[in-house]
C-alpha positions in Angstrom: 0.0 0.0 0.0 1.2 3.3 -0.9 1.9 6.8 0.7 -0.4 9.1 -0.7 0.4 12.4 1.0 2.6 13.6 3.8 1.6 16.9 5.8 2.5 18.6 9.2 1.7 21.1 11.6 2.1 22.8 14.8 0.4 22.6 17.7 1.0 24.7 20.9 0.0 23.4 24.4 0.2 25.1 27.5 0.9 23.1 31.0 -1.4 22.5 34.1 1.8 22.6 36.1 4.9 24.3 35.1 8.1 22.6 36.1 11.8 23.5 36.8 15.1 21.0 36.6 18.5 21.6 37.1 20.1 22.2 33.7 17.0 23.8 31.6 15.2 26.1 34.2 11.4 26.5 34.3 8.8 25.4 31.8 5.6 27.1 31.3 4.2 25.8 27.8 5.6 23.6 24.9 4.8 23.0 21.1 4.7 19.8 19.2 4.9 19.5 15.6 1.9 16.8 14.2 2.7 14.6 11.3 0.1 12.9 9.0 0.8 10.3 6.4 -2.2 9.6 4.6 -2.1 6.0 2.7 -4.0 5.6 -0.8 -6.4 3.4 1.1 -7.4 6.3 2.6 -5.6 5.0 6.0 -3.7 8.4 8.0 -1.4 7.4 10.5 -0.2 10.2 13.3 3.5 11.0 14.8 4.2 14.1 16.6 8.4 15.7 17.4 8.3 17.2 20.9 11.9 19.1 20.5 12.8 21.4 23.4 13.8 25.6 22.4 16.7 24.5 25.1 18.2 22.7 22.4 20.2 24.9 20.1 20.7 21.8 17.6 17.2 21.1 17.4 14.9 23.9 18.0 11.1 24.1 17.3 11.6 26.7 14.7 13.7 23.9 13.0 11.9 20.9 13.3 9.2 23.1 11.9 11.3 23.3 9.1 12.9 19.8 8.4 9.0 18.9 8.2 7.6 21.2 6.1 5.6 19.2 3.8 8.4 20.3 0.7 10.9 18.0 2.7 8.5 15.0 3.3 7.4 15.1 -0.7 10.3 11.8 -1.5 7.7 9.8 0.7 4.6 9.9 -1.6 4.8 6.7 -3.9 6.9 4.5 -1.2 5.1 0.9 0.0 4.5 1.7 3.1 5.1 -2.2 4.0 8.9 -1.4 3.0 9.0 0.4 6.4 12.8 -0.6 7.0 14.3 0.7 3.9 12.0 4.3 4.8 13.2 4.5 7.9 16.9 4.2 6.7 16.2 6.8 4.6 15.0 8.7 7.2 17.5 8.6 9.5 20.1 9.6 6.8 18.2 12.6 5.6 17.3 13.5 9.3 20.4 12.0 11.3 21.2 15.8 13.3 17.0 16.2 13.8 15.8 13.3 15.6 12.8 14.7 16.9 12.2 15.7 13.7 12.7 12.4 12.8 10.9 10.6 15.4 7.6 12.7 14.7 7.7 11.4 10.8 8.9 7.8 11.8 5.6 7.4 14.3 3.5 8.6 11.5 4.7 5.9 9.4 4.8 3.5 12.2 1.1 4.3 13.0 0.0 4.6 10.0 1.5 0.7 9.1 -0.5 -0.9 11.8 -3.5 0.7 10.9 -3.3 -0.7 7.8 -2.7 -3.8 9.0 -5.5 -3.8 11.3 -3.4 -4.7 14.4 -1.8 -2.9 17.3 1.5 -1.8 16.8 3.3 -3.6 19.3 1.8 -6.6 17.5 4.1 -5.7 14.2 7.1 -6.7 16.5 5.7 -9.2 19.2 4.6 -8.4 22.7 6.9 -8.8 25.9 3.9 -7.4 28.0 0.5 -6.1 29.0 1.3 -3.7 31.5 3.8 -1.8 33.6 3.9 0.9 36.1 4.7 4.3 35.3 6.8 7.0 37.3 5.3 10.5 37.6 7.5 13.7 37.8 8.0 16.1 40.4 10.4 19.7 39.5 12.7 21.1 41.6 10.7 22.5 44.3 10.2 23.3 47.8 10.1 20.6 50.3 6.6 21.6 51.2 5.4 21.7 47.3 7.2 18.3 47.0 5.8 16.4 49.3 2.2 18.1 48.4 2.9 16.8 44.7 3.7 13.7 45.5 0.7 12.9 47.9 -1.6 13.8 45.1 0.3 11.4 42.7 -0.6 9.0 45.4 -3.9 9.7 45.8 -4.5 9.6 41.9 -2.8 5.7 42.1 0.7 6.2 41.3 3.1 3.9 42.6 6.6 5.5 41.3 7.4 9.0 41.9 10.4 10.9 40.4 11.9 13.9 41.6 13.8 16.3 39.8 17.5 17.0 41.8 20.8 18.1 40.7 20.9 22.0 42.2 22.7 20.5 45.4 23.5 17.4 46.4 23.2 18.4 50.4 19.8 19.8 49.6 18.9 17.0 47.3 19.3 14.5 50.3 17.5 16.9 52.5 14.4 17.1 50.2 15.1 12.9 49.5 14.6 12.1 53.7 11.7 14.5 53.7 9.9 13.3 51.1 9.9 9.4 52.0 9.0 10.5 55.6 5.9 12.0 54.5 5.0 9.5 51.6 3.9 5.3 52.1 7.4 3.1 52.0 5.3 1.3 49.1 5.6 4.3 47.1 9.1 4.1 44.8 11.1 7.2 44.5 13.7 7.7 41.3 15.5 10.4 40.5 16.6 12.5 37.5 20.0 14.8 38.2 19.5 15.9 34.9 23.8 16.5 34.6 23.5 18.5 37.9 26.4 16.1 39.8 30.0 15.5 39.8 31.8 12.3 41.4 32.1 13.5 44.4 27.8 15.2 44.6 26.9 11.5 43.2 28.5 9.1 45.8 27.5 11.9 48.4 24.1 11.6 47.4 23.7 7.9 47.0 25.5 7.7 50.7 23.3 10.1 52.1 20.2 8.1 50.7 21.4 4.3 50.8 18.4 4.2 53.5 15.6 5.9 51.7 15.2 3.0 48.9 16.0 5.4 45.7 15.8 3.0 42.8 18.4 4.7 40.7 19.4 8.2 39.4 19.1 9.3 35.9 21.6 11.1 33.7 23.9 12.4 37.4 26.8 13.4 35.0 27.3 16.2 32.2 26.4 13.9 28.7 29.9 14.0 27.6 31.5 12.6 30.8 31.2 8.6 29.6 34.4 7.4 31.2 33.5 9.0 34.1 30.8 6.9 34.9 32.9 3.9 33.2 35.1 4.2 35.7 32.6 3.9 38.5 32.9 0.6 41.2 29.9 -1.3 40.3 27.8 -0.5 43.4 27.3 3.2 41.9 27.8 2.4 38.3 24.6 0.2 37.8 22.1 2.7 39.4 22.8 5.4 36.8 20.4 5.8 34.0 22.2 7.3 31.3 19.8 10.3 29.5 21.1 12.9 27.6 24.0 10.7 26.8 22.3 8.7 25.0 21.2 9.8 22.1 21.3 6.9 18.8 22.8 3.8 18.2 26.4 5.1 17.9 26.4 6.0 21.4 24.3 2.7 22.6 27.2 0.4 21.5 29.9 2.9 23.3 28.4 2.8 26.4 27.6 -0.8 26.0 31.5 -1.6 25.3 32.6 -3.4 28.5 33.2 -1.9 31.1 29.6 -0.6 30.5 29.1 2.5 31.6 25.9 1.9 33.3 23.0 -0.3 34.3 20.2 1.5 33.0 19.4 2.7 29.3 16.5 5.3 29.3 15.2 5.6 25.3 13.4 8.3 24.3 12.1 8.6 20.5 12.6 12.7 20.5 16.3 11.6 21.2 16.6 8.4 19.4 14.8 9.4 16.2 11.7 8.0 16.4 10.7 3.8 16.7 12.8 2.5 14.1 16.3 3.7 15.6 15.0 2.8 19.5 14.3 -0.7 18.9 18.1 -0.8 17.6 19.3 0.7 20.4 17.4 -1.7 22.8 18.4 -4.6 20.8 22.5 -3.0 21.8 21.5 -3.0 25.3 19.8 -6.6 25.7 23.1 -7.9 24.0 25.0 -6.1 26.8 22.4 -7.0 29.9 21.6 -3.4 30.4 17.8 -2.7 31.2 15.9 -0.1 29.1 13.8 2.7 30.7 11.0 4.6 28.4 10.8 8.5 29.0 9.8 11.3 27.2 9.4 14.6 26.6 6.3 17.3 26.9 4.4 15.4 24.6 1.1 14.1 22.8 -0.8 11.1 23.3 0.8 10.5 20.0 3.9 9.4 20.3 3.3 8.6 24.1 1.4 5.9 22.7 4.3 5.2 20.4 6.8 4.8 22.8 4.6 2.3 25.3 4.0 0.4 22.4 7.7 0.3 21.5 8.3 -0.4 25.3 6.0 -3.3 25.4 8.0 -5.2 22.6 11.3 -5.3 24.3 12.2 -8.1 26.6 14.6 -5.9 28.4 12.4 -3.3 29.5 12.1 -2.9 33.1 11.2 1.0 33.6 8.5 3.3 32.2 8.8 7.1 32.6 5.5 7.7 30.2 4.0 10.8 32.0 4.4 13.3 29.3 1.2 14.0 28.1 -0.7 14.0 31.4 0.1 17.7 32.5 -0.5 19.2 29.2 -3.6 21.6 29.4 -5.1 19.9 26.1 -4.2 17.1 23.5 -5.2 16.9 19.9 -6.5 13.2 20.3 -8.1 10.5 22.6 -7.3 7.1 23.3 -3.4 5.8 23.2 -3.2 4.3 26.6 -5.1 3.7 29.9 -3.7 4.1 33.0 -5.4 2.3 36.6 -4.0 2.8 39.9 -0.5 3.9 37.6 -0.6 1.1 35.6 -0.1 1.7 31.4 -1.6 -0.6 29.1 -1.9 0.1 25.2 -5.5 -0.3 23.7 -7.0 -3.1 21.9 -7.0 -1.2 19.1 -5.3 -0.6 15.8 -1.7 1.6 15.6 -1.2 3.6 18.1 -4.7 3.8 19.5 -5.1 7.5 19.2 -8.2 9.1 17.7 -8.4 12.6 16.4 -10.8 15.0 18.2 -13.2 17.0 16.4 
């Protein structure tokens, strides 16, 4: 079946809850850019590219660009059932723009499984039915923190992550407060977002050895691989590597034993979309490192597409799928359910997602 036209736009959302983390300030309101691929059947499958105006590579007025519906023309005409050979091209005409990438790669994805008439984690074989989810909490206030995180609670959440990385000593601080106040069956994670050195990292994991954090994401500056190489094991496998993760290039280094962590967390906005993530969690299975799913400020859209990717990957232990839930409105329905913090994709064709009127 055959692509029969390609178009995008932009769509702004506002927040329900700004947020503030250590290495990008505060966020008030973000844009997405929506992709439709329209098949002759008269099929339209969805993506959406969630990049972030604190990325100078990558910015919204750019991905704006690198989709505009001149640069998307080479796809009308191409079997959409020859989805590898697209998404090769893809990547090499997109390689520097992955959200870009990732918001045209969904699209196609969707728009595949739609035509088959299955669910997309179907097209590559399901590894499960349902996993918990981790909520986020910004840098805040002790006070506003544990607030937060009570309603998360309340609402069914099991997992929460916090948002640290301004100060170790406060960090720990704002740690021992928080599980004092919260149910030792709630989970806490953490995301440093490159806010630590060595010595702020161990300090912190010392200081909160008792407080049962599961493990930290991205503590070090994205560059700093060998630093976290050369890590004793008790510190190395609780970081999640983030930013410094970014396609399959840097997958296989930080796979290459020693690894440099225990903990891969894919997102599509980094990784280009499905096509490129399912590579990079096929590096870390190889290597015994577990995969985490996050995102960005995002859709349903390619929420949906990255649960579904999640789902078909034996190695994923760790879902960090909140994205769309504080934004103030969403183009579509559908994608996912959650109960009592539990996501489950939809018995339903692609992604799930329906357009709203």
């Amino acid at each position: 079946m055959k692509i029969k036209s390609v178009k995008s736009w932009r769509e702004d959302f506002g927040l329900l809850r700004p947020y503030t983390i250590a290495s990008k300030g505060t966020t008030y309101d973000v844009s997405n850019i929506i992709v439709e691929v329209t098949l002759e059947n008269g099929v339209k499958g969805l993506g959406a590219a969630a990049p972030t105006e604190m990325d100078e590579e990558e910015t919204l007025a750019k991905c704006e660009a690198v989709l505009h519906q001149a640069n998307l023309e080479w796809l009308v005409g191409r079997d959409i059932e020859s989805i590898d050979e697209i998404s090769t091209s893809l990547r090499n005409r997109m390689f520097t723009t992955p959200a870009s990438r990732a918001g045209a790669d969904i699209a196609l994805y969707d728009a595949l499984a739609l035509h088959k008439n299955v669910p997309l984690v179907d097209l590559f074989g399901r590894q499960f039915e349902a996993l918990p989810t981790s909520i986020t909490i910004g840098i805040k206030s002790v006070e506003e923190s544990v607030e937060e995180a009570h309603e998360y609670a309340g609402r069914g959440f099991k997992i929460i992550k916090l948002k640290t990385g301004a100060s170790a000593e406060e960090d720990i601080a704002r740690m021992a407060k928080l599980r004092e106040s919260i149910d030792q069956s709630i989970t806490i994670r953490v995301d440093a977002n490159q806010g630590y050195d060595t010595d702020d990292y161990k300090k912190f994991i010392k200081g909160t050895r008792q407080l049962n954090v599961e493990f930290v994401e991205q503590p070090f500056p994205k560059e700093n691989i060998d630093q976290m190489r050369s890590l004793d094991e008790q510190y190395k496998s609780l970081i999640a590597v983030d930013e410094s993760l970014q396609n399959e290039e840097d997958a296989a280094l930080i796979a290459t034993t020693p690894r440099a962590c225990g903990i891969f967390n894919i997102k599509l906005m980094k990784s280009g979309g499905i096509y490129s993530a399912m590579k990079i969690a096929a590096i870390a299975n190889k290597a015994n490192i577990d995969l985490m799913w996050g995102c960005m400020d995002e859709s349903k859209i390619s929420i949906a597409a990255g649960l579904h990717a999640a789902f078909a990957c034996p190695n994923t232990k760790y879902i960090d799928l909140d994205g769309s839930l504080d934004l103030a409105r969403d183009l579509v329905s559908g994608g996912f359910e959650i109960k009592e913090g539990m996501m489950h994709t939809l018995n339903a064709p692609g992604l799930g997602v329906q357009r709203l009127s």
